[in-house]
N, C-alpha and C positions, 0 to 999 in steps of 0.2 A: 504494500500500500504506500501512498507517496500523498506528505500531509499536505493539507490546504494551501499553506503560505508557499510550497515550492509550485503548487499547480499556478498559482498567482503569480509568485514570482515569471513563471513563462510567460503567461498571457501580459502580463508588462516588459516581456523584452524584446530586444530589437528586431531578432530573431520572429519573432511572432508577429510586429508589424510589416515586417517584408512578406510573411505567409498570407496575410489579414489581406493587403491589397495584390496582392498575385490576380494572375487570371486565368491559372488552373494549379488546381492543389489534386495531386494522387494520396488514399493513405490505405496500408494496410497492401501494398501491389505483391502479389507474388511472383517469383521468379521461380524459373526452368528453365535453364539456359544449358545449350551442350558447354562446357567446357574449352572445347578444342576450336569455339567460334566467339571466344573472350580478345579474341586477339590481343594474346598476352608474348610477350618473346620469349624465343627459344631458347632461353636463358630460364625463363622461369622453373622454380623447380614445383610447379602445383602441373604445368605444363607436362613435365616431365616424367610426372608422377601418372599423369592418365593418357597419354601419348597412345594411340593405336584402339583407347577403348571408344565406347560410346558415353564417358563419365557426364553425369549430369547436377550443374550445380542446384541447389533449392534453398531460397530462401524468400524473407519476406522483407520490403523498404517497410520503412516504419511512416515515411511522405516524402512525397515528392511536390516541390512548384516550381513555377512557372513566372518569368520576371521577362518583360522585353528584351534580354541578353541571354537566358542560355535558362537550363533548371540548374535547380538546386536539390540536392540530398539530405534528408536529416533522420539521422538513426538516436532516437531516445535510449538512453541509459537511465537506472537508476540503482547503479553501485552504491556501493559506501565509496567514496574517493574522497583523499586528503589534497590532490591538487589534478590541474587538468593533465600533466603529461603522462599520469598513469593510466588514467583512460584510453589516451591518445597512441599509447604503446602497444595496450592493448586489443586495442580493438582498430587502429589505422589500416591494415591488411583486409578485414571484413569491408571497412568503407571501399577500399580499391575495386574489390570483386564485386560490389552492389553497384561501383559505377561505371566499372566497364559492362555488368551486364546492365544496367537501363541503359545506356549508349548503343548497346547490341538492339532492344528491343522498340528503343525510339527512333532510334536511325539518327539521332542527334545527341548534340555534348553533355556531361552535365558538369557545368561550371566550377561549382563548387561541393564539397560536401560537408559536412557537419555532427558533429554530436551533441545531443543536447542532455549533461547530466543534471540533471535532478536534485542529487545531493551536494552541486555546488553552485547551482541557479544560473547556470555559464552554457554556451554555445561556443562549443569549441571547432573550430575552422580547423579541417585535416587533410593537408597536401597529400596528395595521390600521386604527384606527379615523381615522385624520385623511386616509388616501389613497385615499381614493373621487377625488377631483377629480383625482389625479394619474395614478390607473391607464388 
């Protein structure tokens, strides 16, 4: 359960004004994605890992919107966290594969991604762009 003042806390943040005037908001999308159509490089070792099968990713975005420039990503968290980079450690790999697969199934970018934990009332902004080799 996640108390009153953090659900508040979001709907006062910035994060939530950018959602509030968007002019399309996805939540809850599920994903099915082959793997081997992530266009991920041949360096990756998740790649590497399922090379020749039919491996099939599944998960679920937590929202998706939509800004005049590009979408946006946001995966809710509600850890216990003592500060954003252990979040950001944790779970930055999950963001990459949720944005290359809505990339795959939009036919378009997604800008930015984000997490939004809970227990520290933050929107945490998580470059994707350097962990292609690591995914």
């Amino acid at each position: 359960s996640i108390r009153t003042e953090r659900i508040r806390a979001f709907f006062n943040s910035d994060l939530y004004r950018r959602i509030a005037v968007s002019d399309a908001v996805m939540k809850e999308k599920q994903l099915f994605v082959q793997i081997g159509k992530l266009h991920l490089p041949e360096t990756s070792p998740l790649l590497q890992s399922y090379r020749g099968t039919d491996g099939i990713m599944i998960g679920t975005v937590d929202l998706l919107f939509h800004e005049p420039d590009g979408w946006v990503l946001v995966d809710y968290k509600t850890d216990r966290a003592s500060h954003a980079d252990e979040l950001s450690e944790k779970y930055a790999h999950q963001l990459g594969l949720y944005q290359k697969a809505m990339e795959l199934v939009l036919n378009q970018p997604v800008k930015q991604t984000y997490l939004y934990a809970f227990s520290l009332d933050e929107a945490i902004e998580i470059d994707t762009s350097a962990l292609d080799d690591e995914i």
